[in-house]
Steps between C-alpha positions, in 0.01 A plus 500: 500500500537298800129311636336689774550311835186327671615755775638823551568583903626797626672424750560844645214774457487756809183692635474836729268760599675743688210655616385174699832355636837559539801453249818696700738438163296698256556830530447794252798530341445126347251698317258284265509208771344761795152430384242225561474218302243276499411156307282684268798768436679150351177321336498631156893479446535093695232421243634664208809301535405184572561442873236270577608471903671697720633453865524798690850618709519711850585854463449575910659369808147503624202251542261762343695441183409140523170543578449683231653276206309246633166692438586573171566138495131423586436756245659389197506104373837600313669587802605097601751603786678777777823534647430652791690665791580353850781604755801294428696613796242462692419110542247511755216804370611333148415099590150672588479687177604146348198346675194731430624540108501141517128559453553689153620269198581769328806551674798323347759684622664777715777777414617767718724842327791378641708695217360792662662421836844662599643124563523308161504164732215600693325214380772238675413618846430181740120656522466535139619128446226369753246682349598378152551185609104522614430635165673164294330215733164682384593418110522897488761671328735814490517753266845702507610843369843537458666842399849429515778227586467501874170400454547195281714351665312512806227298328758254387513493940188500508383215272808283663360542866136415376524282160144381586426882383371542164680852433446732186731833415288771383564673193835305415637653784477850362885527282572845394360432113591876425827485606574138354625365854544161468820309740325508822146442377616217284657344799267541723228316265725237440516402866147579572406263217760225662171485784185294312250708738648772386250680168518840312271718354538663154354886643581817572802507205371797365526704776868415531553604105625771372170737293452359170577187636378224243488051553825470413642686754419190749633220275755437702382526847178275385787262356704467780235425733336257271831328436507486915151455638330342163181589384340298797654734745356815287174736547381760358370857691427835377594698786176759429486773582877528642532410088325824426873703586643407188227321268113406499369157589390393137852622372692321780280192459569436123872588509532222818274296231742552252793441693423123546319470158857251356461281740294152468104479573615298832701742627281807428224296714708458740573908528147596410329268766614146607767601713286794697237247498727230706677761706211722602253212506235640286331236368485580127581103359 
């Protein structure tokens, strides 16, 4: 059996409670996900399988959203770090967002659901890039969710327009696991990975398997990205509780476990912790 890493970060834990703010994407037909969740819903299970930090990921185009992860923060020593929401296309209301967060060390960096948006290059507007371009000369960085091609290849824009932007792809960039797409995802990470600034994080797979699903089925997508971006490049998430549609965080946990369990103790460090650590600025070393 592999040695337990000094570290364990996730990299990508959600909260919500519906009944206090607003989340406009979950509706009731995504079923077990239209509930609160809290960070004692998570406690037990984080514990159980060895996460020993966690940095928490917006869910809301909202400040309240935030607000709120960073009181959790305050609440909970494990918690090291938010990615929080401002208005990219919105440089002005966002450079003052930018300047009273300022005052919270928690936050490390900012996302907005831009794979919810009709445009899949919404994120190359001119207002988006001044914004971003804020968000890089603060050391901040940008976490990206990419649901199909059109998206990646924005980011590969993107990262060329601001290459002082320390970028990471969320969830591999989400390939259809169940339906074993591969071309266009494979491409895609290739040219991503071409960018140094450019990261990935090893989450959300299961909820792009098929039920069933098991490790292996994500051999090849882990390989190919570690063959592109390198274990340095690499971070872990669990995606809770958007993991709870097809698996349970303990479950999902140990199989990613699993999944990099062949590789050296280096390189497992650097999934487990070192590289969220450098990217995110946590301050685990």
């Amino acid at each position: 059996m592999a040695p337990t890493p000094a570290h364990c970060v996730d990299t990508h834990q959600h909260l919500w409670v519906l009944s206090e703010r607003s989340y406009d994407w979950i509706v009731p037909e995504y079923g077990i996900l239209n509930a609160d969740y809290r960070p004692e819903d998570v406690e037990a299970d984080r514990v159980s399988a060895g996460v020993t930090d966690t940095v928490l990921v917006q869910a809301a185009d909202t400040y309240d959203d935030t607000y709120y992860m960073l009181s959790v923060m305050r609440q909970n020593p494990h918690v090291k770090g938010v990615v929080g929401w401002v208005p990219f296309n919105k440089p002005s209301e966002a450079r003052e967002a930018l300047d009273l967060f300022a005052h919270h060390s928690g936050v490390k960096g900012y996302r907005n659901l831009t794979h919810n948006y009709d445009d899949p290059r919404w994120i190359l507007q001119p207002s988006c890039i001044e914004t971003l371009k804020d968000v890089a000369s603060r050391g901040l960085s940008l976490d990206m969710v990419s649901v199909m091609s059109e998206h990646s290849r924005a980011v590969v824009e993107l990262a060329d327009a601001i290459p002082e932007l320390k970028i990471v792809i969320d969830h591999m960039a989400k390939p259809n696991i169940a339906e074993k797409q591969w071309d266009d995802w494979a491409d895609d990470m290739a040219e991503l990975a071409k960018r140094p600034h450019v990261y990935v994080k090893h989450s959300g797979l299961n909820t792009a398997s098929g039920a069933g699903w098991t490790a292996a089925d994500w051999k090849p997508y882990l390989e190919h990205c570690l063959e592109h971006f390198g274990s340095s490049r690499m971070m872990m998430g669990s995606d809770w509780p958007v993991s709870l549609l097809n698996g349970d965080f303990v479950g999902v946990w140990s199989a990613q476990m699993e999944s990099i369990e062949h590789l050296s103790e280096s390189e497992r460090d650097d999934i487990c912790f070192k590289t969220a650590d450098s990217f995110y600025q946590l301050g685990l070393a």
